[in-house]
Each structure stands twice: as structure tokens, then as C-alpha cells.
C-alpha positions as MATLAB code, in Angstrom:
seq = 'XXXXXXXXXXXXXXXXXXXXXXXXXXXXXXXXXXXXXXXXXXXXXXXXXXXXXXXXXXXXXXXXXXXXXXXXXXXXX';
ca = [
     -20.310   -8.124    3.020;
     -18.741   -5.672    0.631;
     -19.827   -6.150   -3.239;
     -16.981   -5.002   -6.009;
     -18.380   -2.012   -8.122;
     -18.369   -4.405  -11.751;
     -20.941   -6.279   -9.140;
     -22.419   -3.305   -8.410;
     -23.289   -2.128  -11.668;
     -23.960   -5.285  -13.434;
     -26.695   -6.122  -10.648;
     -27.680   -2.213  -10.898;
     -28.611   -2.620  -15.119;
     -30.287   -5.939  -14.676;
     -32.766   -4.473  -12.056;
     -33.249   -0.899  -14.176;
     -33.831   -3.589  -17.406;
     -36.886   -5.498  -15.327;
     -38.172   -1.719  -14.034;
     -38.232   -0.532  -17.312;
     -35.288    2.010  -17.142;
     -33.331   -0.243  -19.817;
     -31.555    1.562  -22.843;
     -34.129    0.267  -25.471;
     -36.999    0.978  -23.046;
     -39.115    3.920  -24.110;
     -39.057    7.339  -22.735;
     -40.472    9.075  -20.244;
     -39.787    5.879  -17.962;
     -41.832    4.879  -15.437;
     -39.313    4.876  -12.644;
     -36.161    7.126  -12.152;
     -33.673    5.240   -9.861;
     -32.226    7.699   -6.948;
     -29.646    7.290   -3.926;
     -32.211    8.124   -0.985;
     -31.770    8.051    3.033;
     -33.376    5.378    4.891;
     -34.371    4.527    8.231;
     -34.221    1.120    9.611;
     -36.710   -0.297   12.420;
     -33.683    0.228   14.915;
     -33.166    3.750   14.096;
     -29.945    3.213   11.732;
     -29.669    5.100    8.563;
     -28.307    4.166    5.272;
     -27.952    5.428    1.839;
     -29.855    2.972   -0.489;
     -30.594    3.023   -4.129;
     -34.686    2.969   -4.978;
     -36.549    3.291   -7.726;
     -39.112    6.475   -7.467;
     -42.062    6.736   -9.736;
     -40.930    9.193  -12.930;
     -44.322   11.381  -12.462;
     -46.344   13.400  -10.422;
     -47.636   12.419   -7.596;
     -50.549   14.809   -7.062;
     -54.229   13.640   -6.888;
     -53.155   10.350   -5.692;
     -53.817    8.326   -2.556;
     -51.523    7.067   -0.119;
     -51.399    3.415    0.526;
     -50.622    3.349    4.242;
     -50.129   -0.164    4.529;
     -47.658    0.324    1.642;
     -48.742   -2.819    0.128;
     -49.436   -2.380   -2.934;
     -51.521   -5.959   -4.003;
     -53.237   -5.945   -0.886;
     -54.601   -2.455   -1.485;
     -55.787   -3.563   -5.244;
     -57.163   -7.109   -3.849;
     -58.846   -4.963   -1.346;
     -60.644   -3.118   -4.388;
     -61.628   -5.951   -6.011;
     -58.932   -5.536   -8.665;
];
């Protein structure tokens, strides 16, 4: 299925409105939204957009599961 670019970009500003990336949002935002490379479970790869925390990384842990709730459930949060 091939999506027009006006579709494109419409759906792209609703989704950087509800991550915060919006044009009244305040800066530094939270996210930054980048074109990455991705893998999929049968080996294909794709370009996809994602939106990538705006911030260091350093001194943090990694969730291996990569789910985020469960890790803060799991922490009584």
C-alpha cells in the first residue's frame, strides 16, 4: 500500500504533536524524530521513521525486554 506524501506529512505532525515535538511544544523536546534502518524478524530491512529520545543516554539502564510498563510494574512503579 503506497500512502500520498500530503498523507504522509499530515499523519507525520499529528504523531510529533502527541510526542511532544509540536510547534508550540517547548524546547529542548523530549524526542527528535529520525529516518533509521530496521531489521525485521525475517531478516528484511527498511527505512522507518522513529522517534529517539532528545538526550543523553549515559548512566542509564537497558530494558532488555524493551517493554517499557512491564519494566516500571516490575519496580513497583
Amino acid at each position: 500500500m503506497k500512502i500520498s506524501n500530503d498523507a504522509l506529512e499530515r499523519t507525520l505532525s499529528l504523531l510529533d504533536d502527541y510526542e511532544g515535538l509540536g510547534q508550540d511544544d517547548p524546547l529542548p523536546h523530549e524526542y527528535r524524530r529520525e529516518f533509521v534502518s530496521v531489521t525485521l524478524d525475517d531478516g528484511r530491512q527498511l527505512e522507518a521513521w522513529a522517534y529517539v529520545v532528545n538526550r543523553s543516554l549515559e548512566g542509564l539502564g537497558r530494558i532488555h525486554s524493551g517493554d517499557f510498563a512491564e519494566w516500571r510494574k516490575s519496580r513497583g512503579a
